[in-house]
N, C-alpha and C positions, 0 to 999 in steps of 0.2 A: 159672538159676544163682544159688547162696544168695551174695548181699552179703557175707557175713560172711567167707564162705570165698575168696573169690578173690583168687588172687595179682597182683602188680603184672605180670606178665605179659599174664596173662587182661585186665587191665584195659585194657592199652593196645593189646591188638589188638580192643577194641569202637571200634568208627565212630563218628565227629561223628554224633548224632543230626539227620536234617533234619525244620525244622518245616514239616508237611504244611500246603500254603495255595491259594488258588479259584484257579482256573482262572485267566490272565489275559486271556483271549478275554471269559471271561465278567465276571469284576471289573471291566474296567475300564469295564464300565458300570454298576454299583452300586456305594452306599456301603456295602457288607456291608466286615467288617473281612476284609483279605488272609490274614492267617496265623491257622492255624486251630485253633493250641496244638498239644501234645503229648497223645500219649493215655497212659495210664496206664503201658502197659506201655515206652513210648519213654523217660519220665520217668525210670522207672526204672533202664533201660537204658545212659543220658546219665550219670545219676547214680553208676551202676556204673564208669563211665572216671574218676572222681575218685581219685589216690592218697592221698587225706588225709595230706598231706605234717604232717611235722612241725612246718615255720614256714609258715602259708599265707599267701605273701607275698600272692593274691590280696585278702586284706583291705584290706592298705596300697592297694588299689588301686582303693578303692570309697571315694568322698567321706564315703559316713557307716558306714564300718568295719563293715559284715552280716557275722557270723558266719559265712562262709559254708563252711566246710568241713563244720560242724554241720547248716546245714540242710539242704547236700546228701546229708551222710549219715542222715539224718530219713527223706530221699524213695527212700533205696538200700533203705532198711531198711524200707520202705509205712507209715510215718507221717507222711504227707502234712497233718495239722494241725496235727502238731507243728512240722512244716516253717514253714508259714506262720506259725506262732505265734511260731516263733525269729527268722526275717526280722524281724516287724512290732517286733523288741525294738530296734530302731534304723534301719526305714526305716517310716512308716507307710502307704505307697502303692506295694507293692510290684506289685500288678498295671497300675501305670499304668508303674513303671520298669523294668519287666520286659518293656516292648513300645517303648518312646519312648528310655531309656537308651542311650547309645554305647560298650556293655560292652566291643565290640570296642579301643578307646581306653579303657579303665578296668579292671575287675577279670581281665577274658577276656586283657587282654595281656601280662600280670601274671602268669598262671598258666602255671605249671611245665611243664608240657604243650606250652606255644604254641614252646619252642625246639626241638622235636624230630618235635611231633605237633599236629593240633589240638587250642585249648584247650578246656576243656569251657564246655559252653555252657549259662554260670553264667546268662545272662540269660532265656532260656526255660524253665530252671528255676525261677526265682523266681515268672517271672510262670505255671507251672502249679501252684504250691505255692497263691497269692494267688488264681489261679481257680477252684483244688479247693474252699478254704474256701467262696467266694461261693456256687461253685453246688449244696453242700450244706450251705447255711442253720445252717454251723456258726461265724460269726463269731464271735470273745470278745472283749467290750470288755476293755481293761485296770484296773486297779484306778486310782483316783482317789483320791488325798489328799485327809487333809480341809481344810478351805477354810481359807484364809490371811488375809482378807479383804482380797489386792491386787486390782487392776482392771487389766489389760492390755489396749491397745487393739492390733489386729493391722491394717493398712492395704494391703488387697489380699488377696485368695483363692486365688492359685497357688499354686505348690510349696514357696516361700520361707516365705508366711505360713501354711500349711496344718500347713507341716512345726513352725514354730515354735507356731500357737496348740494343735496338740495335743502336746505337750510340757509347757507350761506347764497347760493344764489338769489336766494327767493328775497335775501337782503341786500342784494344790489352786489355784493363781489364776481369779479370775474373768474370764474371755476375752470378745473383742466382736471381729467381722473386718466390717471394714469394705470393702464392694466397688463400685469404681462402675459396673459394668453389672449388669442385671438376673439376669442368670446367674453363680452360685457357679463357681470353677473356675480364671479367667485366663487365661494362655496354654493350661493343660491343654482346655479349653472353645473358645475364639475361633480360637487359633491352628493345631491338631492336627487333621487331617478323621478322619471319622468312620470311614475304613477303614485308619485305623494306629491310633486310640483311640478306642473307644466310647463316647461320652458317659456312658449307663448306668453303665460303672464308674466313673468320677470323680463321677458322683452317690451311688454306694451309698458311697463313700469318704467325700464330703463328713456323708452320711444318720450313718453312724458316728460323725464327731465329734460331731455336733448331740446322738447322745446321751448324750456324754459331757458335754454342757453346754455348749460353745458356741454362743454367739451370735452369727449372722451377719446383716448387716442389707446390702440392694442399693440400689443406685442413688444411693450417697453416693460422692461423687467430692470425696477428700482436696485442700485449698487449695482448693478452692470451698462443696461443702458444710457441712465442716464444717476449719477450722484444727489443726496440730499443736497450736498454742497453746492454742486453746480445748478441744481435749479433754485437755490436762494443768490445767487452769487452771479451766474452766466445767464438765468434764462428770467431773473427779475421778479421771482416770484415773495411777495411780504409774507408769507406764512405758509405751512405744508402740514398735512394730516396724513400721519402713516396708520393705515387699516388693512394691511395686508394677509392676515389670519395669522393661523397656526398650521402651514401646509406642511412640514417635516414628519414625515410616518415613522412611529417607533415600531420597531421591532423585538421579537422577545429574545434576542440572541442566543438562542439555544442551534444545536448543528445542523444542518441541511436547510438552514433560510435561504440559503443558493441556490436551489435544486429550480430546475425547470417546472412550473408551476404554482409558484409560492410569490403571491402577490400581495403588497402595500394595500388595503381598500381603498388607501388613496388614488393609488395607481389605477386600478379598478377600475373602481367609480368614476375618473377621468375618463377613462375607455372609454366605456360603454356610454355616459352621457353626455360630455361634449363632442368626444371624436366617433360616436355614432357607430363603434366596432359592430354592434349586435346586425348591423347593417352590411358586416363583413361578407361579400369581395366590395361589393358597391363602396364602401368607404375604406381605406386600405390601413385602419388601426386595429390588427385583430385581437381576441382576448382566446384563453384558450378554448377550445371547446368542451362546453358545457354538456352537451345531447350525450343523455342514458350515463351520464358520468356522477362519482359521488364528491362534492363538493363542501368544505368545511369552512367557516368562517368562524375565528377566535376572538372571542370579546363577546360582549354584552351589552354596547348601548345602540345608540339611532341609526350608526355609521354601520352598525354591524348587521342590526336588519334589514339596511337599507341592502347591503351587499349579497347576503343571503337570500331575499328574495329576488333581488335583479339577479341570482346564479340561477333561480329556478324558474324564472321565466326564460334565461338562455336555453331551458332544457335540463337542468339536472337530474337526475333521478333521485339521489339524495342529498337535500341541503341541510345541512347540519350545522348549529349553533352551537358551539364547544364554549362551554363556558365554567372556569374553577370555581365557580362559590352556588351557589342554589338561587333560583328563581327569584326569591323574594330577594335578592340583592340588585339584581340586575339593574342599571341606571335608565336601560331605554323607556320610554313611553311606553303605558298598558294597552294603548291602543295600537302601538306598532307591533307588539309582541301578540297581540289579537288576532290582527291581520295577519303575522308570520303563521301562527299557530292553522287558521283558517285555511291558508295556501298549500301545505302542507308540510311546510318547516319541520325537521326535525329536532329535538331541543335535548342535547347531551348534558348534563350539569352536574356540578362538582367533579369535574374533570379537568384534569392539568396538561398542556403537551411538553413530554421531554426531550424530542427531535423528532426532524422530517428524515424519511427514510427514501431511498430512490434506486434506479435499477444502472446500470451499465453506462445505459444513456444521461444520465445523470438526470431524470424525468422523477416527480414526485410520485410514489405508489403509495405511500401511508403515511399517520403520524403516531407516533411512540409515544400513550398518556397515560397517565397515572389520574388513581380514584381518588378524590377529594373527601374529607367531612368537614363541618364546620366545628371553630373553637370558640375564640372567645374576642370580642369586637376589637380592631384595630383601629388606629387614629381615625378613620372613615367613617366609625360608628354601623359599619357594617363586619360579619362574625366573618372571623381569619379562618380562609383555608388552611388545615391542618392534611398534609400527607398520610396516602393507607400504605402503609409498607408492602411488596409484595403483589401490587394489584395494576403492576406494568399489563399493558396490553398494546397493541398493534390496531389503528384506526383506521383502514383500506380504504384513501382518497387520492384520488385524480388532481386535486388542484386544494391549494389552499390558502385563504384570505385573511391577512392580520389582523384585527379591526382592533389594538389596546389605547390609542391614542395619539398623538401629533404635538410634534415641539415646533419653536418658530425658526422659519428659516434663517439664516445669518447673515443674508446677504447684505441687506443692511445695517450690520453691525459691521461687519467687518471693512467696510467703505465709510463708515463715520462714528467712528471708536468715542464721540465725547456724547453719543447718547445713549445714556445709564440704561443696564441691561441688570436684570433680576439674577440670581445663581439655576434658574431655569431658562435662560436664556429669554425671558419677556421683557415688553419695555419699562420700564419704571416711568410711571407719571401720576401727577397731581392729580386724584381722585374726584376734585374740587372743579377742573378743568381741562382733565385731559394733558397740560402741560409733561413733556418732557425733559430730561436736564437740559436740552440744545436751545438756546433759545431763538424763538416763531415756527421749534415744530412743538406738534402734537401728536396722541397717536389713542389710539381704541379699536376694543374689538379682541377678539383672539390672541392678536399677538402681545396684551397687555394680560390679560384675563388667563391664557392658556384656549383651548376647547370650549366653547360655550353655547350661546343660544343665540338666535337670530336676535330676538327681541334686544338683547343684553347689550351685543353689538349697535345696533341701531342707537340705545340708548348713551352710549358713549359716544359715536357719532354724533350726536344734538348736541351733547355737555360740551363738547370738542366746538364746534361749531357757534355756540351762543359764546365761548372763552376768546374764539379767537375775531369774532366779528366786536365783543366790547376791546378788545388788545388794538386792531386797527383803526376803530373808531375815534379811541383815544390819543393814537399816533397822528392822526388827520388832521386832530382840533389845533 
């Protein structure tokens, strides 16, 4: 069927393209990635349901505005670089948000299509436009201004600071990202297992900036290693972007969070995907053992599935998603919860835990929960777990994983007390431009937001990035 020629008819009697993904008999004992892109011809196919409406409200509905009626008509049309060339004009990580993104909640629900029909499915297009380039070795860097001679310090390597230190290079500043684990990336790296995000592609992404001229240095952990202070002040730098997430793991302080086996999914998910434990002796981070063991992980959103299914490809025999309120609350993606469900996830609901319980050893054997019903919607707009009196029981697991959420570390607060910090411990800044109280820093991302979304971050990162390239500009003239 020629793209060019098809009527809006034709268009919407083509199908939601589905993206073809492993087996989950077989997946869900490797970390090969689930889904297994689009092929050429599906792309295009997908791409053909677009009416390229005249106002594509789908833009408003993408944190950093992708052209996206353009690129998808790039891919109707088999200009699949172009495609990707017109994304990277305003997201620069489109093969990471084209798999991790919650399109469904953002551009996809937004689209004209979703009140009648399904929406097209703007986000496996992105990310096969971002995988064509890759794996025909036709990347383009973009052009780089020339040099301004400012110094931007960038504090963290996730999506925040990634999205803001390539921006600002690409306008002639001199970039430095500062990270404090040994691995480039952030949460895209620590947090995401290996079969919803490749590492590989978050390296070749990071590999691009580098040669764009950023400069990334690891194992420098901001308010310890090195002060906000001293890198405006000692190391010379006009401005500084702090995007260092929301890495502090809450826990539900109830009894036995001490016990031998009772982990942070922060902690976790570091394991297993930077420091490579599932790799345990060969890598010497181990995590407990998983094989024939029952395994629970508490919470409900992305963080939680991620961790529950990386317990059941360690080997679990049962992994359990405890969760207090009912299904339909749940915050995670439907399609994570798809995948969990497919693997063979098990899905406890409306269940509460009242302590971890453990033996002699002080090793975790169960958790102590109580039955949940729902009542009546709390500030969330989702219905309040209400207590069943009397309906205590004992939940026989081997190991057990937090997953309710993450506050921001302090460590930069507490090494530069004159930048305004939320009663949640976030930063406070100028909505407008990222600006913090301190003035020439900035800051986006998690640590302003709380927990968020790849996309969200990124988008803060740009606003941050276009605030402080007119701030220096302006200094210059």
């Amino acid at each position: 069927m020629d793209a060019q020629h098809i009527t809006t008819k034709e268009r919407l009697a083509i199908p939601r393209q589905q993206m073809p993904s492993q087996d989950p008999v077989i997946r869900s004992h490797n970390f090969q990635e689930v889904n297994l892109g689009y092929t050429i011809e599906q792309a295009q196919r997908e791409a053909q349901r677009c009416i390229q409406c005249k106002d594509p409200v789908c833009i408003k509905g993408c944190p950093v505005n992708i052209k996206i009626d353009q690129f998808i008509k790039l891919i109707a049309d088999g200009n699949f670089l172009g495609a990707a060339r017109k994304i990277k004009e305003d997201n620069v990580l489109p093969a990471i948000c084209g798999r991790v993104c919650p399109q469904e909640d953002q551009c996809e629900k937004t689209c004209v299509l979703a009140k009648k029909y399904t929406p097209v499915a703007i986000g496996n297009l992105e990310r096969f436009a971002a995988d064509y380039e890759r794996e025909n070795g036709s990347v383009e860097l973009p052009t780089v201004q020339p040099a301004t001679g400012k110094k931007v310090a960038v504090i963290g390597s996730g999506p925040a600071g990634l999205s803001c230190a390539n921006d600002l290079v690409q306008l002639g500043h001199a970039v430095t990202v500062f990270e404090a684990l040994h691995e480039l990336g952030g949460v895209l790296m620590y947090g995401i297992p290996e079969f919803r995000l490749p590492k590989e592609i978050v390296q070749a992404e990071i590999e691009g900036m580098k040669k764009l001229g950023v400069v990334f240095i690891t194992n420098s952990v901001a308010g310890r290693s090195v002060t906000i202070d001293e890198l405006l002040e000692e190391e010379g730098f006009d401005a500084i972007f702090i995007g260092v997430g929301a890495g502090l793991p809450w826990f539900m302080g109830i009894p036995g969070e001490n016990l031998l086996g009772v982990y942070s999914a922060n902690e976790f998910l570091t394991r297993v995907n930077l420091m490579k434990s599932y790799q345990f002796p060969d890598n010497d981070t181990p995590v407990f053992n998983c094989t024939g063991k029952n395994v629970a992980v508490f919470g409900g959103g992305n963080t939680a599935m991620d961790a529950v299914r990386t317990a059941k490809r360690l080997g679990a025999e049962h992994a359990y998603i405890v969760y207090r309120r009912s299904e339909a609350e749940m915050p995670a993606r439907l399609e994570e919860v798809h995948h969990a469900k497919e693997e063979g996830i098990e899905f406890l609901m409306l269940m509460n835990p009242l302590e971890f319980v453990g033996n002699e050893e002080q090793w975790l054997t169960g958790a102590k929960c109580l039955r949940m019903e729902l009542g009546e919607p709390d500030d969330s707009g989702r219905r309040r777990p209400v207590p069943i009196k009397g309906s205590e029981f004992i939940l026989p697991v081997d190991m057990a994983i937090i997953s309710i959420g993450n506050g921001s570390n302090p460590l930069i607060q507490q090494t530069t007390p004159d930048i305004e910090v939320s009663k949640r411990d976030t930063i406070v800044v100028d909505i407008n431009t990222m600006a913090t109280s301190k003035e020439s820093v900035y800051a986006g991302g998690d640590i302003v937001t709380g927990g968020a979304t790849v996309i969200l971050a990124m988008g803060a990162g740009r606003t941050a990035a276009a605030a402080i390239h007119e701030k220096l500009m302006a200094a210059g003239e």
